[in-house]
GUGUMAR-528106 format. One record per residue (C-alpha): residue in one letter; x, y, z negated. Coordinates in nm, 3 decimals, m for minus. Layout:
<sites>
+------+---------+---------+---------+
| lonu |       u |       v |       w |
+------+---------+---------+---------+
|    A |       X |       Y |       Z |
...
+------+---------+---------+---------+
</sites>
This chain:
<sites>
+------+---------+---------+---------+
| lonu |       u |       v |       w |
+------+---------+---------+---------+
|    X |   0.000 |   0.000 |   0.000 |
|    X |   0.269 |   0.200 |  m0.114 |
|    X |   0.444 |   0.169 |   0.232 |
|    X |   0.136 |   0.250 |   0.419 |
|    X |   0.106 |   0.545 |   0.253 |
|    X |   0.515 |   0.614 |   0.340 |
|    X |   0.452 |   0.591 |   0.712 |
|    X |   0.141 |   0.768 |   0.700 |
|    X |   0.316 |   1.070 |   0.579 |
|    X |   0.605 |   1.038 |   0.774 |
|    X |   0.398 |   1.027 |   1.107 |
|    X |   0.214 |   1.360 |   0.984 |
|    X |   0.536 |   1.525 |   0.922 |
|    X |   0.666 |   1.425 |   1.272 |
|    X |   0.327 |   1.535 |   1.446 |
|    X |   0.396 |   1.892 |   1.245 |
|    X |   0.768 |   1.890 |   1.401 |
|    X |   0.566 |   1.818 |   1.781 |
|    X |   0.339 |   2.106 |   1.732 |
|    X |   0.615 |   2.341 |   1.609 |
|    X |   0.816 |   2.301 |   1.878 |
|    X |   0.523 |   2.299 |   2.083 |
|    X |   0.413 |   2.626 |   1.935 |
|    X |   0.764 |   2.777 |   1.971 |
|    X |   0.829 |   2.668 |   2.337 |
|    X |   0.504 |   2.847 |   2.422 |
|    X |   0.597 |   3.147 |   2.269 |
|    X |   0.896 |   3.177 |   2.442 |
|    X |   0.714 |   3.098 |   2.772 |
|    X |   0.430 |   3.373 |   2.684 |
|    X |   0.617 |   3.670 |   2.489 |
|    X |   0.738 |   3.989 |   2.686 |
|    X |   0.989 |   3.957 |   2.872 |
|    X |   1.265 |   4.245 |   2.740 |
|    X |   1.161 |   4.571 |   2.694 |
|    X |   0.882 |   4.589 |   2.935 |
|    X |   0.818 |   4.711 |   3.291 |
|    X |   0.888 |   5.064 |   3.174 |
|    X |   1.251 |   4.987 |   3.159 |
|    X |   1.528 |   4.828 |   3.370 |
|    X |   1.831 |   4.726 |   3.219 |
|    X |   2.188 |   4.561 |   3.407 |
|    X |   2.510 |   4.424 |   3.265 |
|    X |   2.831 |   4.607 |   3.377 |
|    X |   3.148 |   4.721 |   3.231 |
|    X |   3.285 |   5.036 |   3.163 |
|    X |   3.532 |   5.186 |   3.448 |
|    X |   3.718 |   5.500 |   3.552 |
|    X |   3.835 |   5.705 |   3.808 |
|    X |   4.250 |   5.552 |   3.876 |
|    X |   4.464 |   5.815 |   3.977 |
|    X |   4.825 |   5.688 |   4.110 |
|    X |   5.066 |   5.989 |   4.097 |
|    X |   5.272 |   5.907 |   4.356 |
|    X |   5.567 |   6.100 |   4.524 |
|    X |   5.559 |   6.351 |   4.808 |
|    X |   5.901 |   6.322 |   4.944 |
|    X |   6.121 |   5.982 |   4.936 |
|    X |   6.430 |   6.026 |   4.663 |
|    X |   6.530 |   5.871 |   4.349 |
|    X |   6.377 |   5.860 |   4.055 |
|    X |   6.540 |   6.046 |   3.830 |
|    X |   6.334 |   6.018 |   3.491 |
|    X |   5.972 |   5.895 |   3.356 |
|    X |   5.869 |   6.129 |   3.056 |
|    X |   5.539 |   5.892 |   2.977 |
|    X |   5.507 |   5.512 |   2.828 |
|    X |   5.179 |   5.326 |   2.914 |
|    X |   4.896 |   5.395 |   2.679 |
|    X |   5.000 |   5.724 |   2.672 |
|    X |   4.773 |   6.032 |   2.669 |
|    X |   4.849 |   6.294 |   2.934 |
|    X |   4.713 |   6.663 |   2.991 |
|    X |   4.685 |   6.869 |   3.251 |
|    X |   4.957 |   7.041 |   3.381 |
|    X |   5.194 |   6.784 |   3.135 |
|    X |   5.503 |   6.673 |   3.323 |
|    X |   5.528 |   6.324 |   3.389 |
|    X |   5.788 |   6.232 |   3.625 |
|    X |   6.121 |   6.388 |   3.806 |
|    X |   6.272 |   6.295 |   4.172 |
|    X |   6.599 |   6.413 |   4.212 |
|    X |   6.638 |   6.754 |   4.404 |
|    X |   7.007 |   6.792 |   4.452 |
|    X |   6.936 |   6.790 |   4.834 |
|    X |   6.670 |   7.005 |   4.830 |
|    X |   6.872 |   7.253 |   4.568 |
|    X |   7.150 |   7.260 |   4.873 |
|    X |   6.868 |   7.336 |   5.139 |
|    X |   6.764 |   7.623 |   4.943 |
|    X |   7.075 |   7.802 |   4.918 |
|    X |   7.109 |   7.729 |   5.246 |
|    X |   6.806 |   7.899 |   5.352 |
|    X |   6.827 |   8.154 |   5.103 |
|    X |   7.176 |   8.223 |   5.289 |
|    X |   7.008 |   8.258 |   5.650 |
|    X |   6.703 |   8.517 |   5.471 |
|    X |   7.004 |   8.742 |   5.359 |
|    X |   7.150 |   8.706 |   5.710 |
|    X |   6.873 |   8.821 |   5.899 |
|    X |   6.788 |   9.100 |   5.650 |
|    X |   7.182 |   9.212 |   5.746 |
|    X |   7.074 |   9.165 |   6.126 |
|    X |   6.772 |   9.379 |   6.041 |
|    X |   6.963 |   9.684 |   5.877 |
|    X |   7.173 |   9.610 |   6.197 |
|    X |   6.916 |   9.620 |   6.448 |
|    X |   6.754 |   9.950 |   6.298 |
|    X |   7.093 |  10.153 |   6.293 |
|    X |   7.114 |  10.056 |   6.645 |
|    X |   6.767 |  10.179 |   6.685 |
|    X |   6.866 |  10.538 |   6.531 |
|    X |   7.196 |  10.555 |   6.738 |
|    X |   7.016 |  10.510 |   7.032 |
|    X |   6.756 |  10.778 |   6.937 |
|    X |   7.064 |  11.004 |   6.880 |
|    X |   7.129 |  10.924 |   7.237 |
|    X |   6.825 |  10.982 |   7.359 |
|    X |   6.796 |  11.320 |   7.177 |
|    X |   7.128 |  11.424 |   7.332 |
|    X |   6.998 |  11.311 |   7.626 |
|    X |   6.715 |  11.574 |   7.665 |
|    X |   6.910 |  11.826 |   7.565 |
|    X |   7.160 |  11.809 |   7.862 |
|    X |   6.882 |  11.748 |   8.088 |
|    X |   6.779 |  12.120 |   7.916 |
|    X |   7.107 |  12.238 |   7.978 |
|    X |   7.140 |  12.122 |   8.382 |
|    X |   6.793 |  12.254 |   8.436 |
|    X |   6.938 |  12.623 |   8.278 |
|    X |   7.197 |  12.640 |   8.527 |
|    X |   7.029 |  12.452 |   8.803 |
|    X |   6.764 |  12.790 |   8.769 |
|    X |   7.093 |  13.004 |   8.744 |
|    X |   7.214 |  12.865 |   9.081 |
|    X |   6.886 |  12.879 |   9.251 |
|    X |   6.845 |  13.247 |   9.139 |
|    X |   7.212 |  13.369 |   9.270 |
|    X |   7.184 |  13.149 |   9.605 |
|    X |   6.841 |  13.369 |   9.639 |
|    X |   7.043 |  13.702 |   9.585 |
|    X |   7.330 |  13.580 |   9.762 |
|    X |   7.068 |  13.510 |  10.108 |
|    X |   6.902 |  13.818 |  10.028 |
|    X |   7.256 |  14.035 |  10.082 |
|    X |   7.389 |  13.846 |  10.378 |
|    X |   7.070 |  13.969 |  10.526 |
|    X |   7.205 |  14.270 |  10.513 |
|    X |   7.558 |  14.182 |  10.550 |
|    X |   7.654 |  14.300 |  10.190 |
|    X |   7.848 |  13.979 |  10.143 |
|    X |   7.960 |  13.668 |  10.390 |
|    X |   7.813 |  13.399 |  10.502 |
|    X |   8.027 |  13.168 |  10.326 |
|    X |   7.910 |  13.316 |   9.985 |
|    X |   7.565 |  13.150 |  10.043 |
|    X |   7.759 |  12.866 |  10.181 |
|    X |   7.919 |  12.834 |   9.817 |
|    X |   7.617 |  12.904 |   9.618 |
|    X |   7.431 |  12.655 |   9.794 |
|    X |   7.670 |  12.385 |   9.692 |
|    X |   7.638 |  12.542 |   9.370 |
|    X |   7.274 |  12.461 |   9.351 |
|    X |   7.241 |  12.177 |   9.513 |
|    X |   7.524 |  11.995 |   9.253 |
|    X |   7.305 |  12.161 |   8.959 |
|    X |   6.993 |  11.982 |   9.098 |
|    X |   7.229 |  11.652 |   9.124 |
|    X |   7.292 |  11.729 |   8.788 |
|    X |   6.937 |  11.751 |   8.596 |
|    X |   6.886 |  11.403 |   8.828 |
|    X |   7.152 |  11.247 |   8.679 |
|    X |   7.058 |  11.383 |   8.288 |
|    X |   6.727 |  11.233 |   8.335 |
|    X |   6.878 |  10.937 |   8.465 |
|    X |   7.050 |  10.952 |   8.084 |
|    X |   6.702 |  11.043 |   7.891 |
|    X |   6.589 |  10.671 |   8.081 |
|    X |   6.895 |  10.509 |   7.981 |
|    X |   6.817 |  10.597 |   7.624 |
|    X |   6.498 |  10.534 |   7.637 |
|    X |   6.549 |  10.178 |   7.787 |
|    X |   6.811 |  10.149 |   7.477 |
|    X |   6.567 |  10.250 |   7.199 |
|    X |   6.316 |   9.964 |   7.326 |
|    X |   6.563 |   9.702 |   7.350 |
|    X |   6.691 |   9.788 |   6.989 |
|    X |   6.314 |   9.814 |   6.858 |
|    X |   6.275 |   9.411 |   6.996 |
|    X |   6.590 |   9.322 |   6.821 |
|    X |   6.459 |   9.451 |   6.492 |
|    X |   6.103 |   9.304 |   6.514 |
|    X |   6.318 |   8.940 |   6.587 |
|    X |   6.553 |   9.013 |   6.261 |
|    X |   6.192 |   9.079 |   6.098 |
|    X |   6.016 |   8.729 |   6.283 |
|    X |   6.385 |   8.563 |   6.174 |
|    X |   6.353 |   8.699 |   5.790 |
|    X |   5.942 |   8.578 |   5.779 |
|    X |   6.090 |   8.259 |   5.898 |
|    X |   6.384 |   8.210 |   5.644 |
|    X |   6.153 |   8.348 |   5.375 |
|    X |   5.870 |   8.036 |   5.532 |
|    X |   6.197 |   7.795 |   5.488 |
|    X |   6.260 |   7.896 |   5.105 |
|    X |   5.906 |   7.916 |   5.007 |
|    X |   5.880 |   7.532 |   5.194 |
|    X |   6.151 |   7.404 |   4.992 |
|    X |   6.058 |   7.607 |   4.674 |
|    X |   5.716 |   7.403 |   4.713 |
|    X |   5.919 |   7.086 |   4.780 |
|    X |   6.141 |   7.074 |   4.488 |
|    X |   5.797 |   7.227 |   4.233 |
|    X |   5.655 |   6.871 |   4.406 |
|    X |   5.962 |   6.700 |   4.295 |
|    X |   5.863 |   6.792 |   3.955 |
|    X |   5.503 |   6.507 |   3.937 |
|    X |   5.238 |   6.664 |   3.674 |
|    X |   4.871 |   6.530 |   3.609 |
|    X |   4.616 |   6.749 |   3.673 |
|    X |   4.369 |   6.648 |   3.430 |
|    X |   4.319 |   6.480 |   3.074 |
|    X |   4.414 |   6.131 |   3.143 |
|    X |   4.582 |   5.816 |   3.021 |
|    X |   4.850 |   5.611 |   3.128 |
|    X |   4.774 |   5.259 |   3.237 |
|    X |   5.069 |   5.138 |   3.411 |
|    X |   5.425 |   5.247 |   3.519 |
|    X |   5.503 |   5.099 |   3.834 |
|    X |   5.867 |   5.237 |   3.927 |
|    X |   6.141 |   5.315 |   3.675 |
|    X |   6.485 |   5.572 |   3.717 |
|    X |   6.692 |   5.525 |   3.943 |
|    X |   6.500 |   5.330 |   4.188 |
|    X |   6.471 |   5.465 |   4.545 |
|    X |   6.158 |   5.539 |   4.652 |
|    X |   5.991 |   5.637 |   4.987 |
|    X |   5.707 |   5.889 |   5.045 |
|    X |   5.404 |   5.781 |   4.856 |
|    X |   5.543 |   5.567 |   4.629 |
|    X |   5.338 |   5.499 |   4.370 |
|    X |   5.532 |   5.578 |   4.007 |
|    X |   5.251 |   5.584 |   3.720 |
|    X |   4.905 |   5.474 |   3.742 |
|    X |   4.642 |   5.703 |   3.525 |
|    X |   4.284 |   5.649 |   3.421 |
|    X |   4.058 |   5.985 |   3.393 |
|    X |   3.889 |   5.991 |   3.035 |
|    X |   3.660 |   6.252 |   3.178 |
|    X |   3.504 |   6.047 |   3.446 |
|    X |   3.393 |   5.771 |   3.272 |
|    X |   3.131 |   5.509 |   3.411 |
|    X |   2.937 |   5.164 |   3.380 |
|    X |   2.864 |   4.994 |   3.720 |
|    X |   2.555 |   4.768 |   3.692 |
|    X |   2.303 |   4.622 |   3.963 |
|    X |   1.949 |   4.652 |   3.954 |
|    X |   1.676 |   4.436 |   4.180 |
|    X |   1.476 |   4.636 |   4.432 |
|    X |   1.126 |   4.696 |   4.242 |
|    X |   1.342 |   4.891 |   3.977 |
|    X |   1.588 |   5.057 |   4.174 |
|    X |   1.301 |   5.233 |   4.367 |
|    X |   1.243 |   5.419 |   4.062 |
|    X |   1.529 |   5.534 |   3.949 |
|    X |   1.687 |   5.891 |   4.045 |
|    X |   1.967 |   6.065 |   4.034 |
|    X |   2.094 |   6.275 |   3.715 |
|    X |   1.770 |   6.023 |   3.512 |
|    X |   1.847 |   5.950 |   3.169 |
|    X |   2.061 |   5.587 |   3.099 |
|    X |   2.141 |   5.480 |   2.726 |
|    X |   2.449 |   5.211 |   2.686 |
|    X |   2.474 |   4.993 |   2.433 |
|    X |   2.835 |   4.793 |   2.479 |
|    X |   2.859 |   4.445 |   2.333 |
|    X |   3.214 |   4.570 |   2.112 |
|    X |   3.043 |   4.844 |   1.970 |
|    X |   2.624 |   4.747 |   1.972 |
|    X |   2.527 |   4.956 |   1.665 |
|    X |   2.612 |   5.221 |   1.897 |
|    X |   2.370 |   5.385 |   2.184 |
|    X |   2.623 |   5.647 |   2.436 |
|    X |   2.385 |   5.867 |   2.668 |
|    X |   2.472 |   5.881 |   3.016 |
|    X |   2.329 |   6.015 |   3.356 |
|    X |   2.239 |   5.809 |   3.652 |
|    X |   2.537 |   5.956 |   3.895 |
|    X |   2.477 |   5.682 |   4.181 |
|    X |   2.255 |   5.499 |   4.368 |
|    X |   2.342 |   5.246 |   4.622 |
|    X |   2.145 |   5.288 |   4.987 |
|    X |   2.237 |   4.981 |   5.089 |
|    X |   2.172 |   4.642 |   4.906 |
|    X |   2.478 |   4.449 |   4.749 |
|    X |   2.331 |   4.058 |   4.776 |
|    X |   2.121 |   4.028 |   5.099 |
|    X |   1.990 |   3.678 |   5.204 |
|    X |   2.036 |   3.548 |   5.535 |
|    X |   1.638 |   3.599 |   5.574 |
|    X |   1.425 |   3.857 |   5.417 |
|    X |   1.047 |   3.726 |   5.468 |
|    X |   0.881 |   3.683 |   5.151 |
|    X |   0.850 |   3.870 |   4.828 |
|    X |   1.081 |   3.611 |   4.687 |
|    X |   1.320 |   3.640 |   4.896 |
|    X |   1.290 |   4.070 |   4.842 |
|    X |   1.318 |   4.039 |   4.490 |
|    X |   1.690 |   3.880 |   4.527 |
|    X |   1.831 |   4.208 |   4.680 |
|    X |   2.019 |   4.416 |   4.451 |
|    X |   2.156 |   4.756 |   4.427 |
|    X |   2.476 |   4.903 |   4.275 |
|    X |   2.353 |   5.218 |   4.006 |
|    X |   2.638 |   5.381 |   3.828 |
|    X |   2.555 |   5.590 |   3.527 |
|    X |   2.809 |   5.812 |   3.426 |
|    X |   2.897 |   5.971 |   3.075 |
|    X |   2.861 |   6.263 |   2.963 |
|    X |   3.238 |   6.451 |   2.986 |
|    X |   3.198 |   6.660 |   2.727 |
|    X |   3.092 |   6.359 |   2.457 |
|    X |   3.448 |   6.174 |   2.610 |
|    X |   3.639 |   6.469 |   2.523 |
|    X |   3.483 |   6.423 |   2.167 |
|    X |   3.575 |   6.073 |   2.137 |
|    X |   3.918 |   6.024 |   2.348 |
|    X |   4.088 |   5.835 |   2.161 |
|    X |   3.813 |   5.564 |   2.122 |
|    X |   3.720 |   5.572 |   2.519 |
|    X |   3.871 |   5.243 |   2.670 |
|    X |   3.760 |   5.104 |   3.033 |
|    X |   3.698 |   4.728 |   3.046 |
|    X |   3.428 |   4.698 |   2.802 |
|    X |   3.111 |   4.500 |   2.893 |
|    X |   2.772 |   4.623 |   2.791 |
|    X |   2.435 |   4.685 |   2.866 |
|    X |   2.302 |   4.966 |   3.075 |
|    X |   1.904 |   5.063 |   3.003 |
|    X |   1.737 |   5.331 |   3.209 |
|    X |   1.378 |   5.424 |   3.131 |
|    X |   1.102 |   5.426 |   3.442 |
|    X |   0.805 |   5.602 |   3.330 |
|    X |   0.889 |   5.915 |   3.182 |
|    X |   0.555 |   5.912 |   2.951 |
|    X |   0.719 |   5.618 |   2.701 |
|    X |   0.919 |   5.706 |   2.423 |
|    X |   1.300 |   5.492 |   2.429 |
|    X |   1.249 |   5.213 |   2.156 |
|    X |   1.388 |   5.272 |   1.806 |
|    X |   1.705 |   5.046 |   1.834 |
|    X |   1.781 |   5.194 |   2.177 |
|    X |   1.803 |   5.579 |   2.101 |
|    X |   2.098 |   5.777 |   2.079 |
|    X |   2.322 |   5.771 |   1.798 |
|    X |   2.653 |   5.917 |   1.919 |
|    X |   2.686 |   6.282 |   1.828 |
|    X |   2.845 |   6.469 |   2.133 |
+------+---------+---------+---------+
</sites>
C-alpha cells in the first residue's frame, strides 16, 4: 500500500515537471519579442576614423617622438625625416634670390643711365635745331645780298653747306634720342626678368621652406597612437606609412538593420548604446549613416521572406563633445548593442536611457 502510494506521488510530481516546462516553453514561444516594434536594435562594435601619418618626401627617418597607446594633440610633433638635403637646397636657392635681386639693382641703374642718355639726347637734338635755324636764317640774308651783288656767289655757296650739314645734324641727334629710347626699353625688360627671376627664387625657397615644415610630421587632431610601423633610421619612400592614429573625436558603432526597420530610421535620429564591457552604462549617439544599398542580398528577391533577409549598414556616431569628456576611457573594439527608437511618440524604456553625463 505503502508503495502504491510512493509511485502515486512520484507520477504527480513528474506530471507537475511536464506542465512546467510545458508552461515555460510556451511562454517563451508567446512573450514579446525584445523591446517591441517601436525599436530596432543591431550588434556592432565600436570603431574609428585611422589616420596613417605618412611622409611627403622619401628620406630617413630620423626620430619617432610617440610610443603606441600614446595620446596625441593637434599640432603635437610626432615624427622627423631628415632635411640635410633640403637645408643645402635652401641656401642654395636663397643664394640665386640674392643674385637676382643684385641683377635687379643692376638692371635699374642701367635703366637710369640710359635715361641720362636719352635726356642728353634731346638736348643736342635742341642744340642742332638752334643752329640749323641760325644757318637757314644767314643762307636767307646771304641770297638776299647776292641779289644785289653785296656779297659773292660763293658766300651762299658756303652758307648753304652750312645749312644743309646743320639739318644733317638735328637728323643724326634724333637718330640719338631713338637710340636711347630703344636702350631704356631694353633695360626696362631686363629689370622686369631680374623681378620674374627673384618671384621665382623666392617660389623655390618658399617650396623648400614648405618641404622641410613637411619634414617635420604633426597630427592634426586629438588622437591616439595605435601602431608604429617604421622606426629611425630606416629609409623610406614617399608615402610611407610611419605611425598609425585612431581619432577619439570620431567615434562610431557599425551595426546592420533588416529592411522593415531601416526604412524608418533617419539621419541625425536619436541611438542609445549599451556595450557588453560596460552594460550599466547607456552612451547617446546620432544616426550619422545609412546604407542605400543592401549588405546581404539573395540570389532571388520574390517573396516577403526572402525581403526580410536584406540588410543595411547604419552607423551611429557619438557625440564629440561627450568623447572629449571621457578620453581616456574611449577604446575602439568593443562589442555592444546599438538601439534606435522608431516612433517618436514612445518614451525609451527605463534600463535603456541615458546615464553618461556629457
Amino acid at each position: 500500500m505503502k508503495q502504491a502510494s510512493k509511485k502515486s506521488i512520484i507520477k504527480l510530481l513528474i506530471g507537475v515537471v511536464v506542465v512546467a516546462v510545458a508552461a515555460l516553453m510556451a511562454w517563451q514561444m508567446l512573450k514579446p519579442n525584445g523591446l517591441g516594434d517601436g525599436f530596432a536594435s543591431g550588434n556592432g562594435r565600436i570603431e574609428a576614423t585611422e589616420i596613417d601619418v605618412a611622409t611627403k618626401l622619401p628620406g630617413r627617418l630620423m626620430e619617432v617622438l610617440v610610443a603606441e597607446g600614446d595620446f596625441v594633440e593637434p599640432g603635437q610633433v610626432i615624427a622627423r625625416m631628415n632635411t640635410d638635403t633640403l637645408d643645402a637646397e635652401l641656401a642654395q636657392a636663397s643664394a640665386q634670390v640674392h643674385q637676382a635681386e643684385h641683377a635687379l639693382e643692376t638692371a635699374r641703374a642701367v635703366v637710369a643711365q640710359r635715361q641720362s642718355e636719352e635726356t642728353t639726347a634731346q638736348a643736342i637734338v635742341q642744340q642742332r635745331q638752334a643752329e640749323l635755324s641760325a644757318a637757314q636764317k644767314r643762307y636767307q640774308r646771304t641770297a638776299a645780298l647776292v641779289q644785289r651783288n653785296a656779297v659773292s656767289r660763293q658766300q651762299l655757296d658756303d652758307d648753304l653747306a652750312a645749312r644743309q650739314s646743320a639739318e644733317a645734324a638735328v637728323l643724326a641727334s634724333r637718330s640719338q634720342v631713338l637710340t636711347a629710347e630703344a636702350g631704356i626699353n631694353s633695360a626696362r625688360s631686363r629689370v622686369v626678368e631680374a623681378e620674374s627671376a627673384i618671384a621665382a627664387a623666392k617660389a623655390g625657397v618658399s617650396r623648400i621652406q614648405a618641404d622641410i615644415e613637411d619634414s617635420e610630421l604633426k597630427a592634426d587632431r586629438l588622437a591616439r597612437v595605435q601602431y608604429r610601423i617604421a622606426q629611425p633610421g630606416e629609409v623610406l619612400g614617399s608615402g610611407a606609412k610611419i605611425v598609425n592614429l585612431v581619432d577619439l573625436t570620431d567615434v562610431y558603432m557599425t551595426f546592420f538593420l533588416p529592411t522593415h526597420d531601416v526604412g524608418r530610421v533617419g539621419i541625425g535620429d536619436a541611438a542609445h548604446i549599451v556595450l557588453d564591457a560596460a552594460s550599466e552604462y547607456v552612451v547617446p549617439a546620432q544616426v550619422s549613416y545609412v546604407s542605400s544599398v543592401a549588405q546581404f542580398t539573395p540570389k532571388t528577391v520574390e517573396t516577403e521572406s526572402e525581403r526580410e533577409k536584406l540588410m543595411f549598414r547604419v552607423k551611429a556616431r557619438i557625440d564629440p563633445q561627450l568623447l572629449m569628456n571621457h578620453v581616456e576611457q574611449v577604446k575602439t573594439g568593443l562589442p555592444g548593442v546599438a538601439y534606435l527608437k522608431l516612433d517618436d511618440e514612445i518614451e525609451w524604456p527605463v534600463e535603456l536611457q541615458v546615464n553618461v553625463k556629457s
